[in-house]
ROMAR-653141 format. One record per residue: residue number from 0; residue in one letter; z negated, y, x negated of N, C-alpha, C, O in turn. Coordinates in steps of 0.2 Angstrom, whole numbers. Layout:
<atoms>
num,residu,npz,npy,npx,capz,capy,capx,cpz,cpy,cpx,opz,opy,opx
NUM,a,Z,Y,X,Z,Y,X,Z,Y,X,Z,Y,X
...
</atoms>
This chain:
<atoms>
num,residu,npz,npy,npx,capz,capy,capx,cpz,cpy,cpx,opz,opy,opx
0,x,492,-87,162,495,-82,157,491,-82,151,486,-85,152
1,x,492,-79,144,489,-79,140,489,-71,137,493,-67,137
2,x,484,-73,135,481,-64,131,480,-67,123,478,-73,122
3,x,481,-62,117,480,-61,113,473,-57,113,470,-53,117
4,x,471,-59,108,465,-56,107,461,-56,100,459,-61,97
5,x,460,-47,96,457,-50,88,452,-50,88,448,-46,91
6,x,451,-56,84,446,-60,84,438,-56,84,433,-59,86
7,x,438,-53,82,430,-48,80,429,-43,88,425,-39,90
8,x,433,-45,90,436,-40,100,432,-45,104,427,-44,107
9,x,436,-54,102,433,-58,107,424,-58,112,423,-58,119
10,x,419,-57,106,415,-59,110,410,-52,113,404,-52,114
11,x,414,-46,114,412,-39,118,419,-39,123,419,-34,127
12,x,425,-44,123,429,-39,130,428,-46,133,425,-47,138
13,x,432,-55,128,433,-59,131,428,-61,140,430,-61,145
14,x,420,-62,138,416,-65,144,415,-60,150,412,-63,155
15,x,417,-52,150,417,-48,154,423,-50,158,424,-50,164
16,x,429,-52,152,437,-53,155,437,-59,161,437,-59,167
17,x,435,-63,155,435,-69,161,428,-69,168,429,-70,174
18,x,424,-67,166,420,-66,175,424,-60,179,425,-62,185
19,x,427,-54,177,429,-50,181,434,-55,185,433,-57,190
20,x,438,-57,182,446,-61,183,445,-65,186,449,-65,191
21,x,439,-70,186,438,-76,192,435,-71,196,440,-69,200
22,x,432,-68,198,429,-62,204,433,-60,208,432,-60,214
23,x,439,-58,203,443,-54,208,449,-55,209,452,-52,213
24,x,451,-60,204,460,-63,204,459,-73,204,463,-76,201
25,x,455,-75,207,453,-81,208,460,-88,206,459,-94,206
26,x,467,-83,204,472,-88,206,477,-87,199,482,-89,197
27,x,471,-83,196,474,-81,189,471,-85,183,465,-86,180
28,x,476,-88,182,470,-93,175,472,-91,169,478,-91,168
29,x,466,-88,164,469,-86,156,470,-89,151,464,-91,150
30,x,473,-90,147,472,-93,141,472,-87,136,475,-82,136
31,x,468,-90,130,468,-83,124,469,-87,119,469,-93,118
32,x,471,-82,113,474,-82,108,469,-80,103,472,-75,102
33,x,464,-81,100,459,-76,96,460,-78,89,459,-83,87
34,x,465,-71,85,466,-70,79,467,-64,78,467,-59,82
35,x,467,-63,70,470,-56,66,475,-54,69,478,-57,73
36,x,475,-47,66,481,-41,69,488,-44,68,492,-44,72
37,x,489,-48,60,496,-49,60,498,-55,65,503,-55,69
38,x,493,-61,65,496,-68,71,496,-66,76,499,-70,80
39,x,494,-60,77,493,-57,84,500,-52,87,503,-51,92
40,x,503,-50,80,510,-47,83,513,-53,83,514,-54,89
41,x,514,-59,77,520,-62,78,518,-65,85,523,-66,89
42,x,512,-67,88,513,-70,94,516,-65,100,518,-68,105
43,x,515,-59,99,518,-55,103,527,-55,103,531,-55,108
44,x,528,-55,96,535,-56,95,538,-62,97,544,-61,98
45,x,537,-69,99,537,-74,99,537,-77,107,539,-82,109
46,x,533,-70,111,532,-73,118,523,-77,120,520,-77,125
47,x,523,-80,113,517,-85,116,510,-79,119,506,-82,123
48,x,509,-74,119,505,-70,125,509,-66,126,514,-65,123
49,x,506,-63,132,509,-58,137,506,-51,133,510,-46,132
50,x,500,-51,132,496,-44,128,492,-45,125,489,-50,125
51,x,491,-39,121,485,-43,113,479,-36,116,482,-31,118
52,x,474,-37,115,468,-31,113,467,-33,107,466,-39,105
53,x,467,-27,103,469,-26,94,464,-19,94,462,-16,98
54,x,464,-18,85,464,-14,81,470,-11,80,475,-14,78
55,x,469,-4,80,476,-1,78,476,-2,70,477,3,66
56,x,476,-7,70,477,-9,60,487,-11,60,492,-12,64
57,x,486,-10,57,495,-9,54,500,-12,59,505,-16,58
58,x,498,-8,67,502,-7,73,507,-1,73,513,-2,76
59,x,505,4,70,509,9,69,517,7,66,522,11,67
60,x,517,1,63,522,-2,58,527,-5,64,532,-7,64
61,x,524,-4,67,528,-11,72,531,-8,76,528,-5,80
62,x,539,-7,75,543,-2,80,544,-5,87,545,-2,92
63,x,543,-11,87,545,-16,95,539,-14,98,540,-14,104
64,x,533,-12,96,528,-14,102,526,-7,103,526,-3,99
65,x,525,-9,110,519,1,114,513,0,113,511,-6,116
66,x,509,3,110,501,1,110,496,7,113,495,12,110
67,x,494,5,120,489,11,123,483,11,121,479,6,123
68,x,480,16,118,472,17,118,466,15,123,464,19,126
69,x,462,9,123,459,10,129,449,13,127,444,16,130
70,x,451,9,120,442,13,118,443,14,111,448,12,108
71,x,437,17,107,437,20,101,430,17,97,425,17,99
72,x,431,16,94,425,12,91,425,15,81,429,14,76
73,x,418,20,82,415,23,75,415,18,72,413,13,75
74,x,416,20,63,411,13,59,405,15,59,405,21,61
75,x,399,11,57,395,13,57,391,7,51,392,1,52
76,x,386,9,47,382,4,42,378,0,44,375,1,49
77,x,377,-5,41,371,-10,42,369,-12,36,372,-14,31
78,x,362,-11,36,359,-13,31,351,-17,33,348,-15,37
79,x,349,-22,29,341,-26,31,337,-20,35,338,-14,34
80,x,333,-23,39,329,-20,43,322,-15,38,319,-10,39
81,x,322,-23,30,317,-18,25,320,-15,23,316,-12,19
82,x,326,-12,22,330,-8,17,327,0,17,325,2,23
83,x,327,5,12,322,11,13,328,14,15,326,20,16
84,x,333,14,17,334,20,23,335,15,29,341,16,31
85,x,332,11,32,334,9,37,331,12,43,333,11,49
86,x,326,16,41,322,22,47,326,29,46,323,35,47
87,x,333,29,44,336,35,45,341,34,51,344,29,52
88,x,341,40,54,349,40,59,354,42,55,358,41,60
89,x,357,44,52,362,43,48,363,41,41,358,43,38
90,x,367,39,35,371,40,31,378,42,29,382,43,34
91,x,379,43,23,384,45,20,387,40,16,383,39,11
92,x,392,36,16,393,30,10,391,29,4,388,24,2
93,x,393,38,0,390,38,-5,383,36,-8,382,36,-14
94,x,378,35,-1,371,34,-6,371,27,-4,365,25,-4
95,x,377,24,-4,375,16,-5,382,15,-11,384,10,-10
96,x,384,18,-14,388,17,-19,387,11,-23,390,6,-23
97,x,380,12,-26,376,7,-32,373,3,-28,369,-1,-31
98,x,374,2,-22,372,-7,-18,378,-12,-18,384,-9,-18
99,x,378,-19,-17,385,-23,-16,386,-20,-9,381,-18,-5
100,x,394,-22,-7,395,-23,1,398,-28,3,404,-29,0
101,x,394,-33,8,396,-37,8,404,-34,16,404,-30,21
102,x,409,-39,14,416,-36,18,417,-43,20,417,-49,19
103,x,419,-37,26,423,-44,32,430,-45,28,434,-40,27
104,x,432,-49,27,439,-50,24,441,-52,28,440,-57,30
105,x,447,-47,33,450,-51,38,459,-47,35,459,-41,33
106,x,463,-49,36,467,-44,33,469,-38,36,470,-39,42
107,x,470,-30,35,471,-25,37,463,-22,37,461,-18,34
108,x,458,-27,42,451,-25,42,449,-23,35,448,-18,33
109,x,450,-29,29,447,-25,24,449,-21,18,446,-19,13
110,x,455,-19,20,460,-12,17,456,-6,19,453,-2,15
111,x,454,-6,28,453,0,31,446,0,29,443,6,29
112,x,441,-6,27,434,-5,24,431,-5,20,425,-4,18
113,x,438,-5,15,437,-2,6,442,5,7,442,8,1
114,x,444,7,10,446,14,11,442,18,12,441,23,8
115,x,437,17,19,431,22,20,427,22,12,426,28,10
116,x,426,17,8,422,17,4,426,22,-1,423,28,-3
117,x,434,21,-4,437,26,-7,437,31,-5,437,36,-9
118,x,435,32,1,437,40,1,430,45,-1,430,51,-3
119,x,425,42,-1,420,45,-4,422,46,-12,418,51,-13
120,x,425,44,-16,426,44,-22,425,38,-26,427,39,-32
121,x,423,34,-25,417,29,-27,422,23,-26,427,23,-23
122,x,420,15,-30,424,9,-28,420,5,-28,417,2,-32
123,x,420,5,-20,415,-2,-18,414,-7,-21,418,-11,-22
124,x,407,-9,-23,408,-16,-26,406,-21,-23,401,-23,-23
125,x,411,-26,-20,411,-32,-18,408,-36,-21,410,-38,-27
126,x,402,-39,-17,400,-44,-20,400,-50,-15,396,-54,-16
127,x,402,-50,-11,401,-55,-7,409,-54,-1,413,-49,0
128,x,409,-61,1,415,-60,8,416,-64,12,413,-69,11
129,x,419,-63,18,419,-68,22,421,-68,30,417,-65,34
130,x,425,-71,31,430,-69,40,425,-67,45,428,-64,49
131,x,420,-68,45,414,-70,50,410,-65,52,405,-64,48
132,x,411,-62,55,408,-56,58,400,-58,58,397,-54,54
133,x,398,-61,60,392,-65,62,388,-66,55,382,-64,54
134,x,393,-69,49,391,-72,43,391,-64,39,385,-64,37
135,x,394,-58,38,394,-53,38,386,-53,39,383,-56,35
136,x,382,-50,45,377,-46,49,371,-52,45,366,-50,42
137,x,371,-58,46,365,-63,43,367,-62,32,364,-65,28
138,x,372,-59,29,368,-58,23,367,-53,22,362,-52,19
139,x,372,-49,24,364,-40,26,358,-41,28,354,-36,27
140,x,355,-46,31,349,-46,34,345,-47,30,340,-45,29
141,x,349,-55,24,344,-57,19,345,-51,14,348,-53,8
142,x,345,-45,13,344,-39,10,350,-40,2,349,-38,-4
143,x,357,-45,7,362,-46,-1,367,-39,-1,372,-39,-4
144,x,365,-34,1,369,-28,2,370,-24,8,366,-24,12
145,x,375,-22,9,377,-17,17,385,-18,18,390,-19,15
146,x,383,-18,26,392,-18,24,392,-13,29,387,-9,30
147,x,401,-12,34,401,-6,38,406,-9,43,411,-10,41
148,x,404,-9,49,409,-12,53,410,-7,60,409,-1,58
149,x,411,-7,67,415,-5,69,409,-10,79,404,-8,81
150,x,412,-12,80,407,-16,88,400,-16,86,398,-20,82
151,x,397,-15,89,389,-15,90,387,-19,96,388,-19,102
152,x,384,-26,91,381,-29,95,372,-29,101,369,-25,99
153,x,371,-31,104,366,-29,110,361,-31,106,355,-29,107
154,x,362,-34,100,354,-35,97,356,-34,89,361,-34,86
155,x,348,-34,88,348,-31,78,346,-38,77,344,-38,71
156,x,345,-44,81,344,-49,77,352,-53,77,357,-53,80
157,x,351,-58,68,356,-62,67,356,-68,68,350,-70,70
158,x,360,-74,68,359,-80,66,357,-84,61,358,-90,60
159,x,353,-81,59,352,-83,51,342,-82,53,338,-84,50
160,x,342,-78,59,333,-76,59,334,-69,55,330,-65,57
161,x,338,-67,52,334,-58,49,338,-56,56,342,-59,60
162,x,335,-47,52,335,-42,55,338,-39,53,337,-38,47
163,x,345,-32,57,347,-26,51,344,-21,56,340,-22,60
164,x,348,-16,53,347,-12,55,354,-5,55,358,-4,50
165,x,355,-3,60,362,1,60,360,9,59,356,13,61
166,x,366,9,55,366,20,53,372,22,56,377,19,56
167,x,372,27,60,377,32,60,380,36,51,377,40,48
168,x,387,32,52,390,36,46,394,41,46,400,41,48
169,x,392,46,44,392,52,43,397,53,40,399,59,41
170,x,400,50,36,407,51,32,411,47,33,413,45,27
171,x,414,43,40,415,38,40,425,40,44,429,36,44
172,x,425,47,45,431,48,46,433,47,54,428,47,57
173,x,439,46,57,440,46,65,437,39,66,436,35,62
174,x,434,38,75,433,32,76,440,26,77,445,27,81
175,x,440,19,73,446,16,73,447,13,81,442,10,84
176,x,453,14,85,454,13,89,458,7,90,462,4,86
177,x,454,5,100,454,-2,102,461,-1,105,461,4,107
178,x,466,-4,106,474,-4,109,475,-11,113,473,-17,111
179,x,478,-10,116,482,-15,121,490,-12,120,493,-7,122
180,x,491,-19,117,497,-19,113,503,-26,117,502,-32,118
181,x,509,-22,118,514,-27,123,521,-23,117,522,-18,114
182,x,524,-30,121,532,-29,117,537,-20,120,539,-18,126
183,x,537,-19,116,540,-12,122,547,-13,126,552,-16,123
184,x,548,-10,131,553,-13,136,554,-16,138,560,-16,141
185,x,549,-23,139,548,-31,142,544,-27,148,540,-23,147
186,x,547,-30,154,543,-28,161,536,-34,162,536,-40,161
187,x,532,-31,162,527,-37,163,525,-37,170,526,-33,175
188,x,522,-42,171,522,-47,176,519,-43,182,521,-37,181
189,x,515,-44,188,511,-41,192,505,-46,188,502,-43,183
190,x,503,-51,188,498,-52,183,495,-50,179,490,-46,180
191,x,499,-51,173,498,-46,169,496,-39,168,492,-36,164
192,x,498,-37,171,498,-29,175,489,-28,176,486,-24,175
193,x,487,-34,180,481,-35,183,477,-36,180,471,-37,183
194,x,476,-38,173,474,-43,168,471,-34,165,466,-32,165
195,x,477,-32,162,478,-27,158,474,-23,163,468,-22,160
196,x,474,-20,169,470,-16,172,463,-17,170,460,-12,166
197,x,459,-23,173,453,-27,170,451,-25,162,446,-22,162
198,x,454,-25,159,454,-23,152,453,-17,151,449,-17,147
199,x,456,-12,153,455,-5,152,447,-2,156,443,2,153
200,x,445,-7,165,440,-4,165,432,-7,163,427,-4,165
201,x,433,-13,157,429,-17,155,429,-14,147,425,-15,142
202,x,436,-8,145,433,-4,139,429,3,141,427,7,137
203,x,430,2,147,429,10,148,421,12,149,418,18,148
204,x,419,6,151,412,4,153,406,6,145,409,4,140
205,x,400,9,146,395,11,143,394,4,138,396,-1,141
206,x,391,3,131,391,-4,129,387,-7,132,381,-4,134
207,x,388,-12,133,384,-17,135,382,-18,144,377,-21,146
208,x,387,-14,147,387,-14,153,394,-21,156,395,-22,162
</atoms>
C-alpha cells in the first residue's frame, strides 16, 4: 500500500512507521510518497496513496478530503548557538525583526512563515531560502540569521558541524496542526486502517519516544 507523506514529516513519523509495521503487520509492505501539501492532495485525488500525513496548510480548501488531527506541533526559533539571546527560553518575533530569516521555501510552508513574521507588524527580511529543512538549521548555525519552524529534532547539532539553539515563541499564535488526510467517502482498506492506526500512536508518543 502506499502512504503519502510531507516531506519535513518524513524523518520523525517515516522510521517509527516502518519498524512499528514490520513488528506488528509483517505481511504489510509500504511504499511512500514524500512531498509538499499540494503533490500530496493531487496524489490523494488521483489514488496513487491511500493516506497522506500533512500539515493542515491549505487542506481546509479541499472539499473531497476528511483530514483528522493526530498531533500539534508550535513554531518555534532557531538561532546560532553564539547568538545573544540564545541563553533565553523564550522570544517574540519582533526582537528579531532587524536580523535576515533564513525560510524554508516549500509552498503553503512559506506563506504560513512570513505570516507569523506579519503579524507582528514587521516584514521579514528574506535573505536566504531553500527546501531543505536540514539546509535551513546548518545556516542558522553559521550565524546567516534565524529562521522558525515547527518539528524538533533530537539534537541541536547540524550537518554543516554548527550548533543552534531553539526559543519557545511567544508570539507565535496556535500550534500548526499534523493531519492524516484521505479522500472523503472512500472506504479504506483493513490495511490501511491499520497503517493509519500506527500513525496516530506514533503521533501520540512524547518526542523522541
Amino acid at each position: 500500500m502506499a502512504v503519502g507523506c510531507f516531506v519535513t514529516l518524513a524523518p520523525y513519523y517515516l522510521p517509527a512507521l516502518f519498524s512499528e509495521c514490520t513488528r506488528r503487520h509483517p505481511g504489510i509492505e509500504l511504499d511512500v510518497v514524500e512531498a509538499e501539501s499540494d503533490q500530496l492532495v493531487r496524489a490523494l485525488a488521483e489514488g496513487r496513496v491511500d493516506f497522506a500525513l500533512t500539515y493542515d496548510l491549505g487542506l481546509s480548501a479541499e472539499p473531497d478530503l476528511a483530514a483528522e488531527t493526530v498531533a500539534r506541533a508550535p513554531a518555534y526559533v532557531i538561532v546560532a548557538a553564539g547568538h545573544p539571546l540564545a541563553g533565553r527560553d523564550g522570544v517574540e518575533l519582533a526582537e528579531l525583526s532587524a536580523e535576515p530569516l533564513v525560510l524554508l521555501d516549500l509552498p503553503h510552508s512559506r506563506d504560513y512563515f512570513r505570516s507569523l513574521v506579519a503579524a507582528t507588524g514587521t516584514a521579514p527580511d528574506v535573505r536566504y531560502r531553500t527546501q531543505s529543512y536540514e539546509t535551513v538549521r546548518s545556516l542558522v548555525a553559521r550565524g546567516l540569521g534565524y529562521s522558525v519552524l515547527n518539528q524538533r529534532p533530537a539534537t541541536s547539532q547540524t550537518y554543516g558541524g554548527g550548533e543552534i539553539a531553539e526559543l519557545r515563541l511567544t508570539d507565535g499564535g496556535p500550534p500548526l496542526e499534523v493531519k492524516l488526510a484521505t479522500v472523503a467517502g472512500v472506504e479504506r482498506t483493513a490495511r490501511a486502517r491499520a497503517v493509519m492506526d500506527l500513525l496516530r500512536e506514533i503521533a501520540a508518543r512524547p518526542a523522541g519516544n
